[in-house]
DRENDO-1510 file (C-alpha; in Angstrom, 1 decimal, always signed):
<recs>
REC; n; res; u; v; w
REC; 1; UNK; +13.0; +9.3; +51.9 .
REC; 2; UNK; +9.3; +10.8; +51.4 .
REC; 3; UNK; +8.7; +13.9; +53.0 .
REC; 4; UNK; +5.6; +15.5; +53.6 .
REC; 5; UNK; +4.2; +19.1; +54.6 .
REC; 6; UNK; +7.7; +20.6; +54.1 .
REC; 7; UNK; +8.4; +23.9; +51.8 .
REC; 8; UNK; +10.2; +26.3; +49.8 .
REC; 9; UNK; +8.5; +29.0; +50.9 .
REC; 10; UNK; +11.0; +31.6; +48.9 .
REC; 11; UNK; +14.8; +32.1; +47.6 .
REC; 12; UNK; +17.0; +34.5; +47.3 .
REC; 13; UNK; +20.4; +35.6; +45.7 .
REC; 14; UNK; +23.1; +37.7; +45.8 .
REC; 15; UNK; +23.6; +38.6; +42.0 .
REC; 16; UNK; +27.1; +40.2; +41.0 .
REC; 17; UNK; +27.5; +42.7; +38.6 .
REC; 18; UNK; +30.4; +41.7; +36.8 .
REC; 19; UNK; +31.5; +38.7; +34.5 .
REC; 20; UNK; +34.8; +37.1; +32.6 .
REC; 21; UNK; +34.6; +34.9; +29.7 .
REC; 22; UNK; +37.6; +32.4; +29.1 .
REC; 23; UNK; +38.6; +34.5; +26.0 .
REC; 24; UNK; +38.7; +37.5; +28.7 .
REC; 25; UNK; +40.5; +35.6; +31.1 .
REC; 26; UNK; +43.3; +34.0; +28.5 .
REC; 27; UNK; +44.4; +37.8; +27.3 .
REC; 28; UNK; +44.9; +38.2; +31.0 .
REC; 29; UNK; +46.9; +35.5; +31.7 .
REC; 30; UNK; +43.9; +34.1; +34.4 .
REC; 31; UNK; +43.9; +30.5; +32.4 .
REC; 32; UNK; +45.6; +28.3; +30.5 .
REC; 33; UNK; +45.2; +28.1; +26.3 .
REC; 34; UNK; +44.0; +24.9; +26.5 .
REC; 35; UNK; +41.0; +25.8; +28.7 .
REC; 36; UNK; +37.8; +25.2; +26.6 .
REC; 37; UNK; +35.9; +28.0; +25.2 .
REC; 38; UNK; +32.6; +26.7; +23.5 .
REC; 39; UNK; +31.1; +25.6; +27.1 .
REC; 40; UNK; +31.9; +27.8; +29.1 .
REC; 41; UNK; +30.3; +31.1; +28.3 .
REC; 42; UNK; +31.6; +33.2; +31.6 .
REC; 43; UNK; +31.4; +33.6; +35.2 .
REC; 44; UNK; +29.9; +35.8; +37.8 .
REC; 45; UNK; +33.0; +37.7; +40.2 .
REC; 46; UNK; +32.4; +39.7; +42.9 .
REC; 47; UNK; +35.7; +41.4; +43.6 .
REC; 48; UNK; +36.3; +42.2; +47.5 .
REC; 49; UNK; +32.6; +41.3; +48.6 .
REC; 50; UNK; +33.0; +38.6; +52.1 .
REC; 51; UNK; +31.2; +35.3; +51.3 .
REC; 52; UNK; +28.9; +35.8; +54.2 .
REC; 53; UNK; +27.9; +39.5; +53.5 .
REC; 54; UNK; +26.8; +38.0; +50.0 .
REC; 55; UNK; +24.9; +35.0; +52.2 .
REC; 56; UNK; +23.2; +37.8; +54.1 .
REC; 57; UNK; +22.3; +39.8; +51.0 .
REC; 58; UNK; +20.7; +36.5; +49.4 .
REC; 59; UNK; +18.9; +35.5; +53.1 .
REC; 60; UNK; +17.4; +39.4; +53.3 .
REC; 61; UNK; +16.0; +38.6; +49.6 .
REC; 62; UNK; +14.4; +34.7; +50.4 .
REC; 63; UNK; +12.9; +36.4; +53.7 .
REC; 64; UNK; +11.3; +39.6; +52.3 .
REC; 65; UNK; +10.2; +37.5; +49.6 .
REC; 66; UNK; +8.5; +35.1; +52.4 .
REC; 67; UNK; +6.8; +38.2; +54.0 .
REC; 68; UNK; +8.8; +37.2; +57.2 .
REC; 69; UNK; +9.9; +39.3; +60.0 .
REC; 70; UNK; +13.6; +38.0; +60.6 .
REC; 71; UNK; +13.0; +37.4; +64.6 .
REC; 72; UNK; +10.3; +34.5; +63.3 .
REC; 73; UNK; +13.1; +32.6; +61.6 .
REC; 74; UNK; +13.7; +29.8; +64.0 .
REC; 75; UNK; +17.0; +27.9; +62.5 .
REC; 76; UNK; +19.7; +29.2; +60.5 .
REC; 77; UNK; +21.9; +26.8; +58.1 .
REC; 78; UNK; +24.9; +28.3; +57.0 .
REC; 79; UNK; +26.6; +25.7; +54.0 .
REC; 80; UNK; +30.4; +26.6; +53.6 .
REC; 81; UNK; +31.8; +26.7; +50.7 .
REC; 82; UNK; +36.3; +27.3; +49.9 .
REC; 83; UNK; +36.7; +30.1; +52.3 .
REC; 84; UNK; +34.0; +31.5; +54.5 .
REC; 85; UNK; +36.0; +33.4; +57.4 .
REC; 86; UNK; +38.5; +32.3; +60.1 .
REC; 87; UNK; +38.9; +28.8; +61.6 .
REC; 88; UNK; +37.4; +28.0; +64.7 .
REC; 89; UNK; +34.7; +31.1; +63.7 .
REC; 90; UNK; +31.2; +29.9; +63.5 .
REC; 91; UNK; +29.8; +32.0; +59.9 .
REC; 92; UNK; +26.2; +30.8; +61.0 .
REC; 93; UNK; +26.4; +33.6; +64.2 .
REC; 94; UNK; +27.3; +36.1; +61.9 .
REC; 95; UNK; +24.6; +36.1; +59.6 .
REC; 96; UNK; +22.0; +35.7; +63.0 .
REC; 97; UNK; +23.2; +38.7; +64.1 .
REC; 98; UNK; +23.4; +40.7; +60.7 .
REC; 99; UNK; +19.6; +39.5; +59.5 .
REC; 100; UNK; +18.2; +40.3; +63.0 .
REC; 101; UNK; +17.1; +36.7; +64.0 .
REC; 102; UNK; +17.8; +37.4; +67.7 .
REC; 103; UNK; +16.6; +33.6; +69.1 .
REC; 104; UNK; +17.3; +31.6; +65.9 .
REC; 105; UNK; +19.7; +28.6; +66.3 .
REC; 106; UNK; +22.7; +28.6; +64.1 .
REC; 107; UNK; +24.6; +25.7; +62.4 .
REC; 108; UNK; +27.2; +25.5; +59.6 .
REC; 109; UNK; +27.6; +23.1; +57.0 .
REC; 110; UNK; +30.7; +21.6; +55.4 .
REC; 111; UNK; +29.8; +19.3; +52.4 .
REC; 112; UNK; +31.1; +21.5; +49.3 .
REC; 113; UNK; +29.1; +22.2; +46.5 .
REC; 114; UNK; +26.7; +19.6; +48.0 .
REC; 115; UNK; +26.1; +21.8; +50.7 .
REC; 116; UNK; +22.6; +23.2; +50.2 .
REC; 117; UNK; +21.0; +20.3; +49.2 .
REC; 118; UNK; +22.4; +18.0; +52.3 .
REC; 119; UNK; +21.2; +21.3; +54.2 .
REC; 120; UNK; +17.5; +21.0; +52.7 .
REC; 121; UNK; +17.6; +17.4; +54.0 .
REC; 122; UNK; +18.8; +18.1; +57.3 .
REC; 123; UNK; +17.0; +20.8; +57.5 .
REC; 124; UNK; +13.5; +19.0; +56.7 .
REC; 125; UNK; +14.2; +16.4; +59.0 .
REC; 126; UNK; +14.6; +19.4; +62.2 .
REC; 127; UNK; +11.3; +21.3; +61.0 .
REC; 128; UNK; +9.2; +17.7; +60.8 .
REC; 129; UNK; +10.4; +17.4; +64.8 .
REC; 130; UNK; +10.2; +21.3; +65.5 .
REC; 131; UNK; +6.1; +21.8; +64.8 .
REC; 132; UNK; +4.2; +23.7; +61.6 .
REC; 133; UNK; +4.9; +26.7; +63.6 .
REC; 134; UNK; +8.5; +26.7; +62.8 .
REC; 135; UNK; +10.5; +28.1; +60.0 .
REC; 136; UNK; +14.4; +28.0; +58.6 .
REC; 137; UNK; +16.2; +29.9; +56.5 .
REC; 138; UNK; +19.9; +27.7; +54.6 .
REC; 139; UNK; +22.4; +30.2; +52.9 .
REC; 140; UNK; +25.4; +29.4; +51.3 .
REC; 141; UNK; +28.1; +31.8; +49.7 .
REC; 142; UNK; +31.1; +31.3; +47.0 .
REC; 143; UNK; +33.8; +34.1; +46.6 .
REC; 144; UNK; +37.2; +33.3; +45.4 .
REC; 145; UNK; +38.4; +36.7; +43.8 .
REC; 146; UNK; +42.1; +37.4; +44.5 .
REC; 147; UNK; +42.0; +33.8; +46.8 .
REC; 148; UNK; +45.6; +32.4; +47.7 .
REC; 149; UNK; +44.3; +29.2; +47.3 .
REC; 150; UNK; +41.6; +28.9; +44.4 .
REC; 151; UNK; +42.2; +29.4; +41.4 .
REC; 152; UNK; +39.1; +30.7; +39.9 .
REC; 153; UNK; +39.7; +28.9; +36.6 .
REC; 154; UNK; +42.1; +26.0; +37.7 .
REC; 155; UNK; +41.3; +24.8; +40.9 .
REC; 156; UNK; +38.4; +22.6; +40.2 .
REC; 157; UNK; +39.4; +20.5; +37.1 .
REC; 158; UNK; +39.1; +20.7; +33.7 .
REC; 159; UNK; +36.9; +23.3; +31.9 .
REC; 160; UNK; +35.6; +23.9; +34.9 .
REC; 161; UNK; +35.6; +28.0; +36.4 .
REC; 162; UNK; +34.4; +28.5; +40.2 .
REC; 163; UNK; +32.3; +31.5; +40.3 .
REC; 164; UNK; +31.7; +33.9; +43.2 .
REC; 165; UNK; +27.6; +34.2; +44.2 .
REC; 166; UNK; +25.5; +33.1; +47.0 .
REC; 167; UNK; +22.0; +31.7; +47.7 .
REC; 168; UNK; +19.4; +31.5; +50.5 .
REC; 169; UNK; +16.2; +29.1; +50.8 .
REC; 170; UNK; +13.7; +29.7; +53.8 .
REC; 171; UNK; +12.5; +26.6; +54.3 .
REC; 172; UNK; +8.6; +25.7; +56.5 .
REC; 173; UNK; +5.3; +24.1; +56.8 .
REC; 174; UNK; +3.1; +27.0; +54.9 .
REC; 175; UNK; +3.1; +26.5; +51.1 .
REC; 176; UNK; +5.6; +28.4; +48.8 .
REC; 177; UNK; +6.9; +28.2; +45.7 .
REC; 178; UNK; +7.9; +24.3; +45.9 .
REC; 179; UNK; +7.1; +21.5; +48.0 .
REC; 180; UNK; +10.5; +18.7; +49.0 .
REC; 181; UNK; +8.6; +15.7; +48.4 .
REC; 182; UNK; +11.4; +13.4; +48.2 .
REC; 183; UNK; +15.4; +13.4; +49.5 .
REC; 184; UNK; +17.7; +11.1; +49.2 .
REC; 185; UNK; +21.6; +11.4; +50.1 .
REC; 186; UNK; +24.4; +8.4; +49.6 .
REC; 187; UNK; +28.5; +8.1; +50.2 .
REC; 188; UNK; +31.0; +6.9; +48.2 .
REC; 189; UNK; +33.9; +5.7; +50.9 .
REC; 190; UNK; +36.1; +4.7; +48.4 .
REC; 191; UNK; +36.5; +8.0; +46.2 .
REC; 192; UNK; +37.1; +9.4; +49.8 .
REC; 193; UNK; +40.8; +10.1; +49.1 .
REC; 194; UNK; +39.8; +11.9; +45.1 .
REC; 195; UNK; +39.9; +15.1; +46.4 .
REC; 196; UNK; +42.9; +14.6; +49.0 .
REC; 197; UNK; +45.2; +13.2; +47.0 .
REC; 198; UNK; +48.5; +12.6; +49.1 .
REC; 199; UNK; +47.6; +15.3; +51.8 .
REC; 200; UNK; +48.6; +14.8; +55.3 .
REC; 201; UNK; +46.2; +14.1; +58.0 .
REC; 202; UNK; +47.9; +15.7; +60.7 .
REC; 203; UNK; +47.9; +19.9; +60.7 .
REC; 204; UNK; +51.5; +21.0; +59.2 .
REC; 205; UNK; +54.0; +22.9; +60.9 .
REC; 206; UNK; +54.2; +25.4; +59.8 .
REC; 207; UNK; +50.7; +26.3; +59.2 .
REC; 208; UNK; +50.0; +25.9; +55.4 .
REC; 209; UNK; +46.9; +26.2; +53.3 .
REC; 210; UNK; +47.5; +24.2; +50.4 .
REC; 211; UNK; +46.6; +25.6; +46.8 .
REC; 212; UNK; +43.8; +23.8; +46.1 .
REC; 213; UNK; +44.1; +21.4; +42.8 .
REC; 214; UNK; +41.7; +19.0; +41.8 .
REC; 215; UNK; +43.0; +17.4; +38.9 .
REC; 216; UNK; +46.4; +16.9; +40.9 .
REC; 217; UNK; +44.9; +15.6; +43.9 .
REC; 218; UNK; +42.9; +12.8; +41.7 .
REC; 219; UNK; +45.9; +11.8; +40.0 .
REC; 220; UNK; +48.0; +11.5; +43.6 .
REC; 221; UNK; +45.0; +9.4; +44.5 .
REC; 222; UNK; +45.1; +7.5; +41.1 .
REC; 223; UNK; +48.7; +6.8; +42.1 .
REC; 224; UNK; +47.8; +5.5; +45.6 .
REC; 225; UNK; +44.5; +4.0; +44.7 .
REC; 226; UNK; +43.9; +0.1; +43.9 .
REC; 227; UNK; +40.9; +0.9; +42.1 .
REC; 228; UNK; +41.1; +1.9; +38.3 .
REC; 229; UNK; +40.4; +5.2; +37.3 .
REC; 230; UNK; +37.5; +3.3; +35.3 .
REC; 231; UNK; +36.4; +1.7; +38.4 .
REC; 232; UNK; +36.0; +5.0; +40.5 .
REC; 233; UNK; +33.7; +6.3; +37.4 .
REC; 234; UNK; +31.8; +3.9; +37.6 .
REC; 235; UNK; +31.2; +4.1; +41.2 .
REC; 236; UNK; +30.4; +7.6; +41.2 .
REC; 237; UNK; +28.0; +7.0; +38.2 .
REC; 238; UNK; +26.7; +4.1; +40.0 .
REC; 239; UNK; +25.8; +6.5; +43.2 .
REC; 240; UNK; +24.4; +9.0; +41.4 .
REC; 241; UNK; +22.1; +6.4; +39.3 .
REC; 242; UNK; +20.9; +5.0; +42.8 .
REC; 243; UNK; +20.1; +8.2; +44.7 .
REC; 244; UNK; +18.2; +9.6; +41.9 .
REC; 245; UNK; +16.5; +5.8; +41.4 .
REC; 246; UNK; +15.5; +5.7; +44.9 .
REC; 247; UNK; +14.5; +9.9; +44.8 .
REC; 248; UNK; +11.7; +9.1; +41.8 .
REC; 249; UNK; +11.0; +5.7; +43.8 .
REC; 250; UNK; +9.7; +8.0; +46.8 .
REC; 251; UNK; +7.7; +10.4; +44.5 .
REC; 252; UNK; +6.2; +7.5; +42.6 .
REC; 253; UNK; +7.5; +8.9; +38.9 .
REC; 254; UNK; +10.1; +8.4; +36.4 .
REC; 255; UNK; +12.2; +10.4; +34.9 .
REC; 256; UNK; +9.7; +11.3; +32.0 .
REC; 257; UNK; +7.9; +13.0; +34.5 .
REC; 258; UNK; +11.0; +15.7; +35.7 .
REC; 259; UNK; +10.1; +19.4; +33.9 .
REC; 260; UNK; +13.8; +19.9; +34.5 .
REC; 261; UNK; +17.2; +18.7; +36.4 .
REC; 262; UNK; +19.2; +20.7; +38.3 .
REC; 263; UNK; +23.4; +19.7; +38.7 .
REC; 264; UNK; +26.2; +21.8; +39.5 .
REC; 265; UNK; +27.4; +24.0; +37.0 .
REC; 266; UNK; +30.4; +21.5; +36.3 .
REC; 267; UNK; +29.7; +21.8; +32.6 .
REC; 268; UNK; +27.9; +19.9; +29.6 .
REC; 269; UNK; +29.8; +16.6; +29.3 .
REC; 270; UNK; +30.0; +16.1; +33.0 .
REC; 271; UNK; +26.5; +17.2; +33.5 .
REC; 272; UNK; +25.7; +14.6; +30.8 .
REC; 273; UNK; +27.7; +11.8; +31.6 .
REC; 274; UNK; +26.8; +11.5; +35.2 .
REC; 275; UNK; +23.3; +12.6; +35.8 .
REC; 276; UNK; +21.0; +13.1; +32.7 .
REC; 277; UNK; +22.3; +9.9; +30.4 .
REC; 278; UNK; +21.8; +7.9; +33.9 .
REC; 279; UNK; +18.2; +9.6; +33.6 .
REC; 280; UNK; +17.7; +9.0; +29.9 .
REC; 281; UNK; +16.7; +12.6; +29.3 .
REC; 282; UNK; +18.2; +15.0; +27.3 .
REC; 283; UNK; +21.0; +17.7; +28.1 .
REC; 284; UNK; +18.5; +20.3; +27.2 .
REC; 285; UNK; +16.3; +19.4; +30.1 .
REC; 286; UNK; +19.5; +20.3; +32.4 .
REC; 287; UNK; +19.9; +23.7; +33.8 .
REC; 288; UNK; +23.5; +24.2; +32.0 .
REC; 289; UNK; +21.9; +26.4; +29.2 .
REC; 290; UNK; +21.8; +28.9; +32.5 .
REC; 291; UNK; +24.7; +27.5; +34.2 .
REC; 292; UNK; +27.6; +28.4; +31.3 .
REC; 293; UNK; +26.8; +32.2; +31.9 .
REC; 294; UNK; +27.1; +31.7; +35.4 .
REC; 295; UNK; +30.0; +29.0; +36.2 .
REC; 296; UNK; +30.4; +27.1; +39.3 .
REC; 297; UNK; +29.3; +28.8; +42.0 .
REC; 298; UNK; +29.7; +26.3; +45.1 .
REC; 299; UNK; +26.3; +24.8; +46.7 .
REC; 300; UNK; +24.1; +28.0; +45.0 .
REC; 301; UNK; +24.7; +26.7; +42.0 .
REC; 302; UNK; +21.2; +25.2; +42.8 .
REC; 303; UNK; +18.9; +27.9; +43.8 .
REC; 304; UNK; +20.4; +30.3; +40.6 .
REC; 305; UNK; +19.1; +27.8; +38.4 .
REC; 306; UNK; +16.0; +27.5; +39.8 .
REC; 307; UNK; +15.5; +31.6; +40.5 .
REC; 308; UNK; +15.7; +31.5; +36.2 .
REC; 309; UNK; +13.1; +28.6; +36.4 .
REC; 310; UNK; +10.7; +30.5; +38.0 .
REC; 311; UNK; +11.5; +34.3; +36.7 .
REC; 312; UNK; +11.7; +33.1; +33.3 .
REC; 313; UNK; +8.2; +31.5; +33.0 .
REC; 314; UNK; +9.6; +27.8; +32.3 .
REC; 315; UNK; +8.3; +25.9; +35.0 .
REC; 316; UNK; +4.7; +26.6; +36.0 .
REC; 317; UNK; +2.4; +25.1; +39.2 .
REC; 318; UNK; +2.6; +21.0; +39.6 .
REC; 319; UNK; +6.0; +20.7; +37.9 .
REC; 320; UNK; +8.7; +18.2; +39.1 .
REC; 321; UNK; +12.0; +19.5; +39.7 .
REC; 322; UNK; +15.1; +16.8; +40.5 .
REC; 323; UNK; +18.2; +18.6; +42.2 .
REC; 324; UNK; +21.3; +16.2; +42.5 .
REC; 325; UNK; +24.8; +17.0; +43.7 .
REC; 326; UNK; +27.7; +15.2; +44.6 .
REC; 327; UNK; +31.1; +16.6; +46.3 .
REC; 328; UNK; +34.2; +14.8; +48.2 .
REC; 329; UNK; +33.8; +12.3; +50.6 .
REC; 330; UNK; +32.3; +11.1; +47.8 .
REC; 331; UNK; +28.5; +12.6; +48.9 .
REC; 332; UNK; +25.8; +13.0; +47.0 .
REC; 333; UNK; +22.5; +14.4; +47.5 .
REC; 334; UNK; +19.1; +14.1; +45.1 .
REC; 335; UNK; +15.7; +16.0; +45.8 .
REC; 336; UNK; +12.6; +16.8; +44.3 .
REC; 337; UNK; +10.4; +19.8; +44.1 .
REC; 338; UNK; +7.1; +20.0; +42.9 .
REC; 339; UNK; +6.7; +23.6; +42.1 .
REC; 340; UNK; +3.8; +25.5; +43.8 .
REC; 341; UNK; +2.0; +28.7; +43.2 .
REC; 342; UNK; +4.2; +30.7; +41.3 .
REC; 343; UNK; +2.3; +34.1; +41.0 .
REC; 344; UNK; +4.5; +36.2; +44.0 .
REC; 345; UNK; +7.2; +36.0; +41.7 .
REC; 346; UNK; +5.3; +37.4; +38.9 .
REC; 347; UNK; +7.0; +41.2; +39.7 .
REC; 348; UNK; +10.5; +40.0; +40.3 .
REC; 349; UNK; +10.8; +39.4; +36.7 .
REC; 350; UNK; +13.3; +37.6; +34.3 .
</recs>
């Protein structure tokens, strides 16, 4: 899908001030001996911080960045990621009522680590009905310190460490930092069941929050599955090839022309495999040089990477920028930016 007249006007982060390497983490027992140490450099933890006072810290960034007043923000998309607060609580209210947007309209997104970019696209689609006058601001928070059910450094598959951060994007018609021109999401039905492995459907009694596992879930499905764990591969490869096809399609470019690509921070062979071999481009033009120091840090993984694009003078006015994600269900999501006037940023520094 083209878009048109539809901006980045800033971003913003919540930025921890403490880190664990899987060296650190092995002494302490955290992760197993088998985890692999020469990817993974560390990951960000914020010990005892709630996910949505980091979103709000990000959002407060993104919007005094913006030069907004928070009462002008007209929509607020809130993307959840593990544990946000209670069931049946709406995180999107919260954050209204904490950044001062008194008449803004709140919604919450559950897609995963997907969630910011399926937020952008949702989100681009209400502004283009809304008017020019209108403005959104999407935030999205990861914290899994001390969680009963994550485990920060076995939860979501091999080599893979979830870390704690949050992100916000306000979102309008005035020009920012980077135009959407182009959005494209796509499902994958059949991997539906990869990250539920043999789960019930119907709410235990009694109530139980399962520890989350990726790796065991994919083999329960493997177990229940007709398809091959070959053939699943290639069906996620094969979604991820086609939304990012159709993406460049819309812009009118190929992948020669991306200054950089933007994954989750799922690490180097995965980052590889399914997006920038599909691309024919480098791992070096991947964010994951950034993203080892960081580790996976739900749907900010995004806006992190591209805060270190812009503060650390690698991308400059008129570059393109291709985001792609994919989480369960099997959804993926593939954007691109094409970076605008860079010089408000110039004092925020690397």
């Amino acid at each position: 899908m083209k878009v048109s007249g539809i901006h980045v006007r800033s971003i913003g982060l919540h930025r921890p001030t403490r880190w664990m390497s899987p060296e650190e983490a092995r002494a302490a027992g955290l992760c197993d001996e088998d985890f692999p140490g020469d990817d993974l450099l560390r990951v960000q933890i914020a010990p005892g911080v709630p996910p949505v006072d980091m979103a709000a810290t990000a959002a407060r960034e993104a919007i005094g960045r913006a030069a907004l007043a928070p009462a002008a923000i007209d929509m607020l998309m809130h993307a959840v990621c593990f544990w946000n607060g209670p069931e049946e609580w709406s995180p999107a209210g919260y954050l209204l009522r904490e950044l001062g947007c008194p008449d803004g309209v709140g919604q919450v997104v559950n897609q995963g680590c997907n969630g910011m970019l399926a937020a952008l696209e949702m989100a681009a689609g209400w502004l283009t009905l809304r008017g020019e006058d209108s403005t959104a601001v999407l935030t999205t928070a990861t914290m899994v310190h001390d969680s009963p059910t994550v485990d920060r450094w076995r939860s979501a598959g091999y080599g893979i460490a979830v870390g704690d951060g949050a992100g916000a994007v306000v979102l309008g018609h005035r020009p920012g930092i980077a135009e959407l021109t182009a959005v494209n999401s796509t499902t994958v039905p059949q991997m539906e069941r990869f990250h539920r492995g043999a789960l019930p459907l119907t709410e235990p009694t009694p109530a139980l929050r399962p520890k989350v596992d990726v790796l065991a879930r994919a083999r329960e499905n493997a177990a229940l599955s007709t398809l091959s764990g070959l053939e699943l591969q290639s069906l996620q490869i094969k979604a991820y090839r086609r939304a990012m096809a159709r993406t460049l399609d819309d812009v009118g470019i190929g992948p020669e022309d991306l200054a950089r690509v933007l994954f989750a921070h799922v690490g180097g062979a995965q980052t590889d495999a399914l997006v920038m071999q599909q691309l024919g481009l480098p791992l070096s033009r991947s964010a994951w040089e950034h993203g080892r120091s960081i580790g996976h840090a739900g749907a900010s993984d995004h806006i992190y990477g591209l805060e270190r694009l812009i503060t650390s003078g690698e991308v400059s006015e008129g570059d393109r920028l291709m985001l792609v994600c994919g989480t369960a269900g099997f959804h993926i999501t593939c954007l691109v930016l094409t970076v605008g006037d860079l010089s408000p940023y110039d004092r925020y520094g690397g």
